[in-house]
N, C-alpha and C positions, 0 to 999 in steps of 0.2 A: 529910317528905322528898319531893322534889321529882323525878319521873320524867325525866327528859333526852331529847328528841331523837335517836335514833340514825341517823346518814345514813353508809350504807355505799356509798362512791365507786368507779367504774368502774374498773379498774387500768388504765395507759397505757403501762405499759412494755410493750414489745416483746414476744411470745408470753407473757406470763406468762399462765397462766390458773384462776390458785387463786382462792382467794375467803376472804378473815378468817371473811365469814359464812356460811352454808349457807342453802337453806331450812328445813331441820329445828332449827337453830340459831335464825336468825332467826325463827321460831315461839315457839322457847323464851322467847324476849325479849317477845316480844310478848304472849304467854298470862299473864306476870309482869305487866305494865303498861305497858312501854317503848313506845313510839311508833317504832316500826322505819322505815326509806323506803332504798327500795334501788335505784341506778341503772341504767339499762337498760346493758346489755351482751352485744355479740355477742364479747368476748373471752373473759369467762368460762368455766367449765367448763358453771357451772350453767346453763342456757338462762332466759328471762325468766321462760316457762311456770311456770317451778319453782317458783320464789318467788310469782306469780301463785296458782298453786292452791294452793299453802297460807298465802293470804290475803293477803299482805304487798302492802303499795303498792309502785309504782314510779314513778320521778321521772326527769329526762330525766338523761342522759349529763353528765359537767362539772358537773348543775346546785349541787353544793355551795358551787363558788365563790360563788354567791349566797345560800345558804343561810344563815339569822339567826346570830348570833353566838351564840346559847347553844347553840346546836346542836353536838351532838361526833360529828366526822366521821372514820369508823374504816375503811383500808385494811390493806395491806401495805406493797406497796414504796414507793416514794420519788416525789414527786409531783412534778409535770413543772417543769422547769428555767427556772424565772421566776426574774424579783425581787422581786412585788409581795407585801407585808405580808402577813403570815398570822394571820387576826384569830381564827379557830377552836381548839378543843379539836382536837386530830390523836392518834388512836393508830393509831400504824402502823410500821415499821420505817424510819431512815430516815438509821442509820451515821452520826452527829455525836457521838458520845459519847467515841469512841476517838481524836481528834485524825485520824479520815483525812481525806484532800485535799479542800479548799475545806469543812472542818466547819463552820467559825466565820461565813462567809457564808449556808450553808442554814438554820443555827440562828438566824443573828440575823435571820432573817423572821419569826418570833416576836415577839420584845420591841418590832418596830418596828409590827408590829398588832396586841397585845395578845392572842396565842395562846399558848397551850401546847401541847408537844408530850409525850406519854404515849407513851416507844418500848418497844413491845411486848418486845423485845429485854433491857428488864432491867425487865421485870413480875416480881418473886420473891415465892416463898412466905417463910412464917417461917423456913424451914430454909434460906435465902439460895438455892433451887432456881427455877429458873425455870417459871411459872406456864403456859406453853404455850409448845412452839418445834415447828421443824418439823425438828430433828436427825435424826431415825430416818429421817423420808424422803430428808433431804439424801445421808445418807450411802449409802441405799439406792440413789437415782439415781446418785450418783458413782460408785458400784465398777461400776453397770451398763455405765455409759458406756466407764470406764476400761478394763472387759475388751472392751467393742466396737473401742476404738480399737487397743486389742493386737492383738487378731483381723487388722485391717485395716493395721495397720504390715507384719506378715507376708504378707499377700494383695495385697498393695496397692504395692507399695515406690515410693515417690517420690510417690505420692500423694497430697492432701489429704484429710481428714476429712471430709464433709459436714454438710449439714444437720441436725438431729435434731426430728424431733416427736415431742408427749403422745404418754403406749400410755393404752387406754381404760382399765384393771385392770391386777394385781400379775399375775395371769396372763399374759395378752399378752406381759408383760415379760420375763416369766420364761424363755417360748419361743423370743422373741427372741435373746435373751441365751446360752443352751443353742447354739443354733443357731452364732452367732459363735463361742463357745469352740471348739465341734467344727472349726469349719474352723482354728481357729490352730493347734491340739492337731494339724489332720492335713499342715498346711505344717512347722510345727517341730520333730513327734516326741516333744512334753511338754506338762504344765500348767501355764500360770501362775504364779507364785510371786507372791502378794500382801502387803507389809506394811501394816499399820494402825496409825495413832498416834494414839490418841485410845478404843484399843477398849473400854475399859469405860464410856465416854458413851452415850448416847444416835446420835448419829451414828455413832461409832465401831460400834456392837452394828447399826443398820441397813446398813454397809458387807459384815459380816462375814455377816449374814444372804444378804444379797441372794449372795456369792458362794458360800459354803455350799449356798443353793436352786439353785444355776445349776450344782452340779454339780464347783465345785473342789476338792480333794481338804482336806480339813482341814487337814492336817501341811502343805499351800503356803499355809495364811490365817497369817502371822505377826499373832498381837495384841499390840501393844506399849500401855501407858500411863504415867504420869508412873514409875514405878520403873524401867524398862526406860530412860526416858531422862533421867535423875538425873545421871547422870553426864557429859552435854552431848555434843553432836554438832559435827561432822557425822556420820554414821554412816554405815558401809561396809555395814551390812545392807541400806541400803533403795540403795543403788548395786547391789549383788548381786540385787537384787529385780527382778522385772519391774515390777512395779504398783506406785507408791507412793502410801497414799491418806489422807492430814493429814484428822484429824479432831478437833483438840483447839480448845479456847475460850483465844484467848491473849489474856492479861489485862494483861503486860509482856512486856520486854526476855528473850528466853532466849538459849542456842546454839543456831545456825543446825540444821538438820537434817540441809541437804544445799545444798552450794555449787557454784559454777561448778567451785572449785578441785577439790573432792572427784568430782564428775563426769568429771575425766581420768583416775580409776582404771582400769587396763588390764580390768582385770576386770569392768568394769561393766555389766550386764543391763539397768540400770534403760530403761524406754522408754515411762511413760507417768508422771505425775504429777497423779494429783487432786488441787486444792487445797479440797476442800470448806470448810474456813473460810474460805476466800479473803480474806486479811488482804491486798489488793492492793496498796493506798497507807498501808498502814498502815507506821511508819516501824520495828517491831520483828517484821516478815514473818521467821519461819525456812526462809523459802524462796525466797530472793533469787535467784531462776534465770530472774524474767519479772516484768512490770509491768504487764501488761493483763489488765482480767476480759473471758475469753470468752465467749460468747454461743452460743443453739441456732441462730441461723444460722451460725458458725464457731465450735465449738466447742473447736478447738484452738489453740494456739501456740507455732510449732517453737522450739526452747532449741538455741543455735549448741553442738555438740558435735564431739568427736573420733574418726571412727570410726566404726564399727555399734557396736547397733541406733542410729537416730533417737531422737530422745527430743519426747516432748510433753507442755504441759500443759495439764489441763484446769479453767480456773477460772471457773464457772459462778456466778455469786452469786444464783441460785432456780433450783436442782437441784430440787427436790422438784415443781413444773411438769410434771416429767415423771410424774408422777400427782400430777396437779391433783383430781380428784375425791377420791381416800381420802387424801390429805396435805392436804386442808382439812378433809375432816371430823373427821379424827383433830385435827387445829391448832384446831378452833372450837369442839369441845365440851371441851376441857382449857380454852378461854379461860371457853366460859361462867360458871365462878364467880363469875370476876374481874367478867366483864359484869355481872352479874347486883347487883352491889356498888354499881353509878357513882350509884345513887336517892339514897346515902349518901355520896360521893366522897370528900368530906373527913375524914371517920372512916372509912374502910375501909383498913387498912395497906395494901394492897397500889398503891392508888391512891394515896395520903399521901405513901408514898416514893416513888414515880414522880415526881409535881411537886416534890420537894424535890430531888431529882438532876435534874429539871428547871432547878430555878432555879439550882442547884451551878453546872450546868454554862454557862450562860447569862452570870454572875457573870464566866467563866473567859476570856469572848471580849475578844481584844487589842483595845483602844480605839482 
C-alpha cells in the first residue's frame, strides 16, 4: 500500500480562516507515513510557525496547481473560479452534488483533466452518518450572530449590519454575545424568542447551546425537528418568533417554512433569519424570502416587508470561521480516521463511496 502525497492548499476565499488540517492533525499524518506539505498562509488561523515546529514542510501559496498529479490535494471551500482542468485528487467541500447554480460546469473540470473530486460533504460512516462536518460550530456561530443583529435592529433602527470578525475562543464569544443581548433586553423590555429547526442535529444542538450560554431563558429556545414539522409549513411559530435559525440537511423538495406570503401576518415578530444550511441556489430552498449568500463583510440582507420589526437574513455559507481555531480542530481530528485510510483508498469504504458518488454524479452532467 502506497502512502499518497498530502498537499493542504491555502484557502482563497475571502476571510475564511479554518484549516481541514491543524498542526497537531497534520503531525498525526505524518508520524503514520503520509508525506504531509502545507501551503504557506497568512489567511489561516494557524500561523506558518505552527505547522513549522511541529515539523511539517511548507511549500509556497497556489503551489498545488503545479503539484504531480498523484498528489491528493485537501481543502475546504471551493477553489478559485477558473476553467482550467482539474487533473488532481481534491477533497474539499465544493456544493456540486445537489444540482445548485452553475454544478455541472465546476464539476465537469474534473472528467476534462482526469481528477476526482472526494466532497467531504458526503464522507459517511457505515451508519450513513457523516464522518466529519462542522454543524455544531455552524449552528453555534449563527444563533451568535442572529442574536447580535436582534440586539442592533433595536439599537440601531434604519441601520445596516456591519462587518463581523473571528473571536479568538468560545469565551470571547460568549462575552460578546452576553453583552448584545443585554442592550436588546434593555431597549425592548424582553428576551428574545428563538426557534430552531433542525435542533436535534448536530447544528441544530450548537445553535441551542450557544444561546442557552449567552444567557436566553430556556422556555424562549423553541427546539423544533422533523416531528414538529411533519405536517408542512409555512409556520406561524417562527413569524411569531423573533430569531428564526434553519438548521436542517435538506435532501428534497419539502414545504416552505416560511414565505413572502406568510410574512404579512399582522402578528409577526420574526426580524432575523438564520439560514445556517444555506441552501441558496438550491432550487427546493424552504426559505424562499432571499437569494443571495451573505458574507462577514455584509452579513446581512434586508427581505422587503410590511411594517415593524425589519426583517433580515442571515446566510453565511462558513459560519463556523467565526471560530476558526476550535471549529477546525474539532473538523480535523473527526476527519482523521477517514485520512489516515487514503495508503488503502480503494478498499476503504469510506473512500470507495465517495469516488462512486463521484463518478454517479459526473455520469449526470447534461452533454
Amino acid at each position: 500500500m502506497a502512502y499518497p502525497v498530502l498537499h493542504l492548499r491555502a484557502e482563497t476565499k475571502p476571510l475564511e480562516h479554518r484549516s481541514a488540517l491543524t498542526p497537531r492533525t497534520a503531525k498525526i499524518l505524518q508520524d503514520a507515513g503520509y508525506d504531509v506539505r502545507v501551503e504557506r498562509s497568512t489567511q489561516r488561523i494557524f500561523d506558518d510557525s505552527e505547522f513549522e515546529d511541529a515539523g511539517i514542510p511548507l511549500v509556497p501559496e497556489g503551489s498545488w496547481l503545479d503539484a504531480p498529479s498523484d498528489h491528493i490535494i485537501v481543502g475546504l471551500k471551493e477553489l478559485p473560479d477558473e476553467d482550467f482542468p482539474l487533473k488532481h485528487t481534491h477533497i474539499t467541500f465544493l456544493h456540486v452534488f445537489k444540482n445548485q447554480k452553475g454544478w455541472e460546469r465546476v464539476l465537469g473540470r474534473f472528467p476534462r483533466g482526469g481528477g476526482t473530486l472526494l466532497d467531504l460533504e458526503f464522507l459517511q460512516d457505515e451508519r450513513g452518518r457523516r464522518v466529519a462536518a462542522f454543524g455544531y460550530h455552524a449552528g453555534f456561530a449563527g444563533a451568535a450572530l442572529g442574536l447580535e443583529v436582534w440586539a442592533h435592529q433595536l439599537n440601531n433602527p434604519g441601520q445596516e449590519f456591519g462587518a463581523v470578525k473571528p473571536f479568538p475562543n468560545e469565551e470571547a464569544l460568549i462575552t460578546h454575545i452576553k453583552a448584545a443581548i443585554a442592550s436588546g433586553v434593555a431597549k425592548s423590555g424582553r428576551q428574545p424568542r428563538i426557534l430552531v429547526i433542525g435542533a436535534l442535529g448536530r447544528c441544530g444542538k450548537g445553535a441551542v447551546d450557544l444561546a442557552l450560554k449567552s444567557g436566553v431563558p430556556k422556555e424562549n429556545v423553541i427546539q423544533w425537528d422533523m416531528a414538529e414539522t411533519a405536517i408542512g409549513g409555512p409556520f406561524v411559530e417562527i413569524v411569531e418568533s423573533d430569531i428564526f435559525i434553519n438548521c436542517i440537511y435538506l435532501m428534497h423538495k419539502i414545504p416552505n417554512f416560511v414565505d413572502l406570503e406568510s410574512l404579512k401576518n399582522p402578528n409577526r415578530q420574526l426580524s432575523v433569519v438564520v439560514d445556517v444550511s444555506c441552501d441558496t441556489t438550491n432550487p427546493n430552498n424552504p426559505i424562499p424570502i432571499y437569494d443571495v449568500n451573505t458574507t462577514f463583510t455584509n452579513p446581512t440582507v434586508p427581505v422587503p416587508v410590511e411594517g415593524e420589526p425589519p426583517l433580515s437574513v442571515i446566510s453565511i455559507d462558513h459560519l463556523p470561521t467565526l471560530l476558526p481555531r476550535e471549529s477546525s480542530e474539532a473538523f480535523s481530528t473527526d476527519l482523521i480516521p477517514s485520512l489516515l485510510q487514503l495508503k488503502d483508498r480503494k478498499n476503504a469504504r469510506v473512500w470507495a463511496d465517495a469516488e462512486k458518488l463521484f463518478s454517479e454524479k459526473v455520469a449526470s452532467i447534461p452533454a
